[in-house]
C-alpha positions in Angstrom: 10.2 23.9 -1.7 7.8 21.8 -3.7 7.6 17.8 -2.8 9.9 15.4 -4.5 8.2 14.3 -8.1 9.8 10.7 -7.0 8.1 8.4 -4.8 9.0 4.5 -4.4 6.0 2.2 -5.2 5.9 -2.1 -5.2 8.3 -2.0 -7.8 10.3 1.3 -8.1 9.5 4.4 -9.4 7.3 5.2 -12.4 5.9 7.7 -14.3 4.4 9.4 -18.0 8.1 10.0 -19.9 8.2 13.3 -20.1 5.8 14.3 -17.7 7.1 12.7 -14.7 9.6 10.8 -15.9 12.6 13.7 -17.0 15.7 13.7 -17.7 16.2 16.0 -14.1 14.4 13.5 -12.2 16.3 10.5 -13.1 19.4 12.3 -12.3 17.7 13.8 -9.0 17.0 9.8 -8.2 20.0 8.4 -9.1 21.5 11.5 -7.1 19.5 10.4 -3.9 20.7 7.1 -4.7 24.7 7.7 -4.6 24.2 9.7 -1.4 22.3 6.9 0.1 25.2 4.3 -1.2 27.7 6.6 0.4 26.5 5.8 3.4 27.1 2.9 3.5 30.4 2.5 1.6 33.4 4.0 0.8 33.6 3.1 -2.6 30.3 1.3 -3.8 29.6 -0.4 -6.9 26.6 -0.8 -8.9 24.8 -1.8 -12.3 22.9 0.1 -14.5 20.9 -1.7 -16.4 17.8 -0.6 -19.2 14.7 -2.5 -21.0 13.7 -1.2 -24.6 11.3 1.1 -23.7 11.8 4.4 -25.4 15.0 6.5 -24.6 15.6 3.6 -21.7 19.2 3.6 -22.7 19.9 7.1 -22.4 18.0 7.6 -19.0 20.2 4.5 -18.1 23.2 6.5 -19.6 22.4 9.6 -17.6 21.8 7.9 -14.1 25.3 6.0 -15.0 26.9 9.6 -15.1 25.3 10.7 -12.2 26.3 7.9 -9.9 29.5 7.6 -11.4 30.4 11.2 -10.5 30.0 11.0 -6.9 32.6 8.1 -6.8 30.2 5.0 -7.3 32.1 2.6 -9.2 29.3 1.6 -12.2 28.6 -0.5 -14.9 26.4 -0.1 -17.2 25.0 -2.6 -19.3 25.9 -3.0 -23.0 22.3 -3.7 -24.0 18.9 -4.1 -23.3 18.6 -6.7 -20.3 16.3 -8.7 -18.3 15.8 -7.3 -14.6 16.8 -11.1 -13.7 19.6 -11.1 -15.9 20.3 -7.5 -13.8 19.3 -9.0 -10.5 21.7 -12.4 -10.7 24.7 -10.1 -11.9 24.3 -8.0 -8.2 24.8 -11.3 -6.2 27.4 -12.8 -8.7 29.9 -10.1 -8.6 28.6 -8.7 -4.8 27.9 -5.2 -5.8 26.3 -3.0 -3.7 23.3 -2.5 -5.7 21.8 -1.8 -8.8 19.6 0.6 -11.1 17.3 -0.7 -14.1 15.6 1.6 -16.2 12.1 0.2 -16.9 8.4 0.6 -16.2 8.4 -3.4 -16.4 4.8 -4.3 -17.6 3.3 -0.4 -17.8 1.6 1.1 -20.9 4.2 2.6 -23.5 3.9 6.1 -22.5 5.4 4.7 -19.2 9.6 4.4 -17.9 10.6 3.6 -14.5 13.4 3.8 -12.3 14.0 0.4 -10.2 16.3 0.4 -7.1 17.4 -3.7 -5.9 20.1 -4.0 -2.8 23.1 -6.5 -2.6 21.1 -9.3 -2.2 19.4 -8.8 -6.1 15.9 -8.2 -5.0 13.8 -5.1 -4.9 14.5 -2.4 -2.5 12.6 -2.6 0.8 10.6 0.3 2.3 13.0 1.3 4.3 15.8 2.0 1.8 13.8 3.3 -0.5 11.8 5.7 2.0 15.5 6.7 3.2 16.6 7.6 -0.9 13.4 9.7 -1.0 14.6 11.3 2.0 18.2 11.7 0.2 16.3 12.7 -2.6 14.3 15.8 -0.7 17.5 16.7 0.4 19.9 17.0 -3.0 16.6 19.1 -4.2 17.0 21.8 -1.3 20.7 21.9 -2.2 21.9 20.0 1.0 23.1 17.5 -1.2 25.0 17.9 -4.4 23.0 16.7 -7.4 26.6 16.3 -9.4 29.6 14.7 -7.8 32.6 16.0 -8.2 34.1 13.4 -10.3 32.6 14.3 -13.5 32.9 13.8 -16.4 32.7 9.5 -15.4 36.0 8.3 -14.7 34.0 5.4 -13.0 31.8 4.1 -15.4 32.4 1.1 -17.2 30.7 -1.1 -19.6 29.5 -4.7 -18.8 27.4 -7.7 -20.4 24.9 -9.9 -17.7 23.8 -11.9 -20.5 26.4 -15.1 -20.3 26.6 -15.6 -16.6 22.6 -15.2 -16.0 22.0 -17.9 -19.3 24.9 -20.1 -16.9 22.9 -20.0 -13.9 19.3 -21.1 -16.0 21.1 -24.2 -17.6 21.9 -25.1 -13.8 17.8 -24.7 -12.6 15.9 -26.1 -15.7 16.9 -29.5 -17.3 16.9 -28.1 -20.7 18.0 -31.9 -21.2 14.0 -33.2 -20.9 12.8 -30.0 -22.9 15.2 -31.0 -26.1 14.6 -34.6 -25.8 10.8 -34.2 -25.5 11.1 -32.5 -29.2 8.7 -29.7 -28.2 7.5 -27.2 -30.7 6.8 -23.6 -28.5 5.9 -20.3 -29.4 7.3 -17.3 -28.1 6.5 -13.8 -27.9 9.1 -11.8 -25.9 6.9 -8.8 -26.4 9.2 -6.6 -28.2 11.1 -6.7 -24.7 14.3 -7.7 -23.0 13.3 -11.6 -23.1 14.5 -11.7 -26.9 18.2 -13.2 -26.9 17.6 -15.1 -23.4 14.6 -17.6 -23.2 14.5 -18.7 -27.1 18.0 -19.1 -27.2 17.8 -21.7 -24.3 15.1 -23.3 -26.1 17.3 -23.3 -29.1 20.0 -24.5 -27.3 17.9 -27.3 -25.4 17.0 -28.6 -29.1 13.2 -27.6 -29.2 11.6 -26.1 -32.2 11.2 -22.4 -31.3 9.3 -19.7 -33.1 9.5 -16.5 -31.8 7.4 -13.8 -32.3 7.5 -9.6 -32.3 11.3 -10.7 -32.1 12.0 -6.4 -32.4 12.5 -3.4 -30.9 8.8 -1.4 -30.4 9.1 1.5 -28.0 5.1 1.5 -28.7 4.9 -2.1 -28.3 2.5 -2.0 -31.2 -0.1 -0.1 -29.1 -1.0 -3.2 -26.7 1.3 -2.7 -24.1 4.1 -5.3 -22.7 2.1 -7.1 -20.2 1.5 -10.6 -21.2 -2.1 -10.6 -20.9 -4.5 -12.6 -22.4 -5.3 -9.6 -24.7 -1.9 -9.0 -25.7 -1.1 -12.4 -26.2 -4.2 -13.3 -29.0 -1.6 -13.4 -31.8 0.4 -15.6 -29.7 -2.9 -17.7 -29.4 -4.0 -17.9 -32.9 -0.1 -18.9 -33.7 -0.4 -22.1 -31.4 -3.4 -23.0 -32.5 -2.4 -22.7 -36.5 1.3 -24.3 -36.2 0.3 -26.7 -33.5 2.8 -26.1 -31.1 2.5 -27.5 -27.9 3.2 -24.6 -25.4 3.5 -20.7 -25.8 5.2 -18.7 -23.9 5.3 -14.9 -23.1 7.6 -12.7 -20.5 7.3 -9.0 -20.1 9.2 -6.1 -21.1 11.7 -6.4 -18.7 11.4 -10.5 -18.5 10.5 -10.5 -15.0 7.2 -11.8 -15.4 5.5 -14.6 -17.8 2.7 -15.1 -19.4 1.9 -19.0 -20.8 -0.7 -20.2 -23.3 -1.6 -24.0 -23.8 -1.8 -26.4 -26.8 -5.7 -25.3 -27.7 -4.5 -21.6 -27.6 -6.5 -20.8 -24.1 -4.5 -18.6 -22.1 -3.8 -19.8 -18.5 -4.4 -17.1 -15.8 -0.8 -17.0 -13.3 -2.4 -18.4 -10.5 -2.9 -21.5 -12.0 0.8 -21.4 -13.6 2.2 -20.7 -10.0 0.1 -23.5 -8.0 1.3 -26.0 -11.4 5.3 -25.6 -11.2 4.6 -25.5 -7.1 2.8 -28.7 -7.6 5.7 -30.1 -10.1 8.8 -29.1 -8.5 7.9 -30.7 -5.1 6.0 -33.7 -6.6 8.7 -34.5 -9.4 11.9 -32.4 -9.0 11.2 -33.1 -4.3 12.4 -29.4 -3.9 12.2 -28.9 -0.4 10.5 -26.0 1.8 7.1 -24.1 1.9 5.0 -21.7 -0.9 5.1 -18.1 -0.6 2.2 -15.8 -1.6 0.9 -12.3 -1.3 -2.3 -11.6 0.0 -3.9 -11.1 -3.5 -2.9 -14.4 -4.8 -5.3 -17.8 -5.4 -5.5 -19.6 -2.0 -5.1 -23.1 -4.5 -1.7 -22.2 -3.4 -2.4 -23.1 0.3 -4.3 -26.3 -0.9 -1.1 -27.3 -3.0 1.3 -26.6 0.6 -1.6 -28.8 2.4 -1.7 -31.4 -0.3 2.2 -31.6 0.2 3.0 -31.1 4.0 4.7 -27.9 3.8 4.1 -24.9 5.3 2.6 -21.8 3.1 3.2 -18.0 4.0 1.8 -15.0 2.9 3.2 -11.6 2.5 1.9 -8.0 1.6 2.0 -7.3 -2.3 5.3 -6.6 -3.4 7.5 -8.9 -4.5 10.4 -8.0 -2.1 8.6 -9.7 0.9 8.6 -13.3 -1.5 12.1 -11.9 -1.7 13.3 -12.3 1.8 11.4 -15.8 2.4 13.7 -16.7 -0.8 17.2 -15.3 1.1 15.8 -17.4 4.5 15.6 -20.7 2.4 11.8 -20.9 3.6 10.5 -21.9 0.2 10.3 -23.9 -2.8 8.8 -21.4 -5.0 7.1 -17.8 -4.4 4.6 -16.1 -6.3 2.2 -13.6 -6.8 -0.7 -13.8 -9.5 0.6 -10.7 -11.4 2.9 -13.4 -13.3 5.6 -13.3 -10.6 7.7 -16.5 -9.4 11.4 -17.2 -8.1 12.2 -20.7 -6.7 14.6 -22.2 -3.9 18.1 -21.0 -4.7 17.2 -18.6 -7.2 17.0 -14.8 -7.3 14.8 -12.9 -4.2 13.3 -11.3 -7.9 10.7 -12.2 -10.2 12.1 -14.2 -13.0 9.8 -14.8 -16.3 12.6 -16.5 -18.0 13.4 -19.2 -15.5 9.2 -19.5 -14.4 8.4 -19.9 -18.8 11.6 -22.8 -19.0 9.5 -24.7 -15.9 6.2 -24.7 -17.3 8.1 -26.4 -20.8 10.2 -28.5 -18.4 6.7 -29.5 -16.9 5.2 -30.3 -19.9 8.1 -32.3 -21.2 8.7 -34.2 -18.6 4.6 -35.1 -17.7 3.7 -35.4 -21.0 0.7 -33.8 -19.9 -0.6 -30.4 -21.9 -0.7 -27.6 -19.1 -4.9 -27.8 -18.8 -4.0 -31.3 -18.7 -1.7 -30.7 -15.3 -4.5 -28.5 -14.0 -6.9 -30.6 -14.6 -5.3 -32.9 -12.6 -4.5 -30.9 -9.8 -8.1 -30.1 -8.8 -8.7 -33.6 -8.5 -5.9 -33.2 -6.2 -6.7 -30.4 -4.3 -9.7 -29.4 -5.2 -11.0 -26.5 -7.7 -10.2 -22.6 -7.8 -11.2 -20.2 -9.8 -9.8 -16.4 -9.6 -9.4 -13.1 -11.1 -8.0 -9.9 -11.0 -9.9 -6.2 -12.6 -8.1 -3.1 -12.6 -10.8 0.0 -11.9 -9.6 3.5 -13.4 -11.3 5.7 -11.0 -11.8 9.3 -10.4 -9.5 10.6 -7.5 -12.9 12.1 -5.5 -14.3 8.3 -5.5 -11.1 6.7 -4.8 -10.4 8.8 -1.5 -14.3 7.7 -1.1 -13.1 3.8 -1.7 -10.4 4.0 0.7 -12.5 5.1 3.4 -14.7 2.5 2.7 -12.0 0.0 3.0 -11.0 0.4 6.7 -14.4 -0.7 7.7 -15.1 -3.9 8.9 -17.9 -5.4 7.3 -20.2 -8.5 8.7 -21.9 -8.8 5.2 -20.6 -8.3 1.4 -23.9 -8.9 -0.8 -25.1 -12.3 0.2 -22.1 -13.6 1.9 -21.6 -13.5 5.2 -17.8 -12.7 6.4 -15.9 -15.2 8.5 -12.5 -13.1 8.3 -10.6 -9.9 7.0 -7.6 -9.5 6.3 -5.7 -6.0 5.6 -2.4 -6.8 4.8 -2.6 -5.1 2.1 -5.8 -3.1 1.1 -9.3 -4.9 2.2 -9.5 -8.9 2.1 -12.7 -10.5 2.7 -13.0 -14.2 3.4 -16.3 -16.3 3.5 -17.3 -18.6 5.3 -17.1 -21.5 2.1 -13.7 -20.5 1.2 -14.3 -17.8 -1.3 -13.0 -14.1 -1.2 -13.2 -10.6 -2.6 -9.8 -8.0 -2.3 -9.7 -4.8 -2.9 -6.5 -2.3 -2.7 -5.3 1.0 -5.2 -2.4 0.3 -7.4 1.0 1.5 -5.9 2.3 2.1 -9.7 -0.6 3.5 -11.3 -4.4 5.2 -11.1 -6.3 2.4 -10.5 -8.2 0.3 -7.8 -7.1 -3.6 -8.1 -10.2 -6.4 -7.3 -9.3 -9.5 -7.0 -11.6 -12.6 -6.6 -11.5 -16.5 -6.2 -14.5 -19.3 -5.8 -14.9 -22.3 -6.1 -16.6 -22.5 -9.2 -17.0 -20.2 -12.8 -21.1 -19.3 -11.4 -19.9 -18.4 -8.4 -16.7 -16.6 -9.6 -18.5 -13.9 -11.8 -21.3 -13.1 -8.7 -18.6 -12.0 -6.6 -16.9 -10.0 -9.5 -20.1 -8.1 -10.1 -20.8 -7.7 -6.4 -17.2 -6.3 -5.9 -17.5 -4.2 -9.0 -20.6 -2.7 -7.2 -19.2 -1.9 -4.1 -16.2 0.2 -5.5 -18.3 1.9 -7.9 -21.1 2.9 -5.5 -18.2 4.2 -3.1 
């Protein structure tokens, strides 16, 4: 029998739409997925949600069949949603899971298949590694791919949308955003944010202008991530209108992407050590910061700076997640534009992370470079960044070789400590460090890098960028 084409990554499972990403296989997962819910209830009930990614709603449609055929109880979203707006719906009506169809901040030619338990958050390993199993099983005809309830007598039709936009007016004071007057931009990306963040904004009485405010299954060739490349229209629109923040989130709205008032965009680290900074100095949220591994360590000078503790976790949002269900933390986050906060979802949430950084700005009157500036008087400065590598598969198995060394020297730093929580993390002895670790979702080696200042920043890019090319 030929391996399963499904394998769970950070964030679910993705692949090329009609290459890896079928028709068959969605059923095939979301056949391994009503086996594994089975298990553990008589009767389960789920979501199925979708983002706007091309024939989302119909892979969504045929997953809902699926499940619904072996007896799982499932609803399947009316529209396009935010995987928060998915997420919060889980925990409101304590269902035993739930399904979203997206490949979150992938390319176009990209869908995905996300798994999250009854808490909300992202599937752990060991569920998902036990659905693969499922999975392996329904293809050698253990397991029965169609239930035999079919067609759906258990599939219904449900909205997230009001009860998730309930929960937001509860965790942002949309009161000091309307009554600071501020103008914002917003550029949903042609994604699931549309409907959700600028109608809060509306709502809160600030001038909002949205933009790309459509459906694009291509997202007009640049992709849905809310990079600083994808967001240059959104930059030149700040800069022309004179707004005073703009504001980005993801195809699926689980991550952000924020601009200031002179159009620069801000890199997520800083946006993540900023509302960290706020909500214990202003809003005296209590508990620690979560990070992963590969995020800025300005983090652990914010924590310090504050008397609370600061934990790191592996990449993956899901381990934020659990610190999140312990109430350990004020705020989690990784610097791929990921953050939840005390009392929130254990899920990324652009929507509510975008509302902070306005709430931030309203209430400090402060621009954000303003509040970062300010900050590294605090704490001292940080400067980081992140390079995706496409690499040829013969010199990534080289790479990863490479990478379970332990190494005294990297260029003209000397090593004080490594780190392999997830890939290779080198620390030096003034503070600075270099990770390296392949993608889980796609064909690529991720380096990350932080110093202390801009000079210093780029020599340990090009130094890292030599040591995975010259693997």
């Amino acid at each position: 029998m030929p391996g399963s084409p499904i394998h769970f990554g950070t964030s679910g499972w993705r692949g090329i739409i009609a290459e890896d990403f079928t028709f068959a296989n969605v059923r095939l997962a979301a056949a391994g997925i009503a086996h594994y819910l089975l298990t553990r209830s008589r009767r389960p009930r789920v979501i199925v949600g979708y983002d706007t990614r091309f024939l989302s709603e119909r892979f969504a449609e045929a997953a809902a069949d699926i499940l619904s055929s072996h007896g799982v109880d499932t609803d399947l979203a009316k529209q396009a949603d935010p995987t928060p707006a998915i997420a919060f719906e889980i925990i409101r009506r304590r269902l035993d899971g739930g399904v979203n169809i997206t490949a979150s901040h992938n390319p176009a030619e990209y869908n995905g298949l996300k798994f999250s338990s009854a808490d909300g958050g992202p599937a752990l390993p060991e569920v998902t590694q036990e659905i693969e199993s499922f999975i392996e099983r329904v293809q050698a005809n253990e397991y029965s791919l169609q239930g035999p309830h079919f067609p759906a007598p258990f599939r219904h039709s449900t909205d997230p949308r009001p009860a998730y936009l309930e929960e937001i007016r509860h965790k942002v004071d949309l009161g000091a955003i309307g009554r600071a007057k501020l103008k914002i931009a917003y550029d949903p990306l042609y994604g699931t944010g549309r409907g959700y963040l600028d109608h809060l904004l509306r709502e809160a009485g600030a001038e909002v202008h949205t933009l790309h405010d459509y459906r694009d299954v291509l997202f007009s060739g640049v992709g849905s991530e809310p990079s600083e490349f994808n967001l240059r229209e959104l930059s030149q629109y700040i800069k022309e209108q004179g707004c005073a923040v703009g504001l980005s989130t993801d195809g699926d709205a689980d991550r952000f992407g924020i601009v200031d008032a002179d159009g620069t965009w801000i890199h997520p680290n800083y946006i993540l050590a900023l509302v960290a900074d706020y909500l214990i100095e202003v809003r005296h949220i209590a508990g620690g910061i979560a990070r992963s591994v590969a995020s800025t360590h300005l983090l652990d000078a914010v924590a310090k700076y504050h008397g609370v503790p600061l934990f790191q976790t592996p990449v993956g949002f899901k381990y934020i997640g659990a610190l999140v269900k312990e109430d350990k933390i004020a705020l989690g986050g990784e610097e791929s534009a990921g953050m939840t906060i005390r009392g929130h979802l254990p899920e990324k949430d652009g929507i509510l992370a975008c509302l902070l950084v306005a709430e931030a700005v309203a209430q400090r009157g402060a621009s954000v470079r303003e509040q970062i500036a300010s900050l590294f008087k605090k704490v001292g400065a940080y400067y980081s960044v992140r390079l995706n590598l496409p690499l040829p598969g013969d010199v990534q198995r080289r790479l990863l070789n490479k990478l379970k060394q332990d190494w005294e020297h990297f260029d003209s730093h000397r090593v004080a400590g490594i780190d392999r929580t997830d890939g290779l993390k080198m620390i030096f002895e003034d503070g600075s460090w270099v990770l390296m670790r392949p993608s889980g979702t796609e064909p690529v080696v991720r380096i990350y890098c932080e110093a202390h200042t801009p000079t210093d920043l780029e020599r340990l890019m090009a130094s890292a960028k030599a040591f995975v090319l010259n693997s």
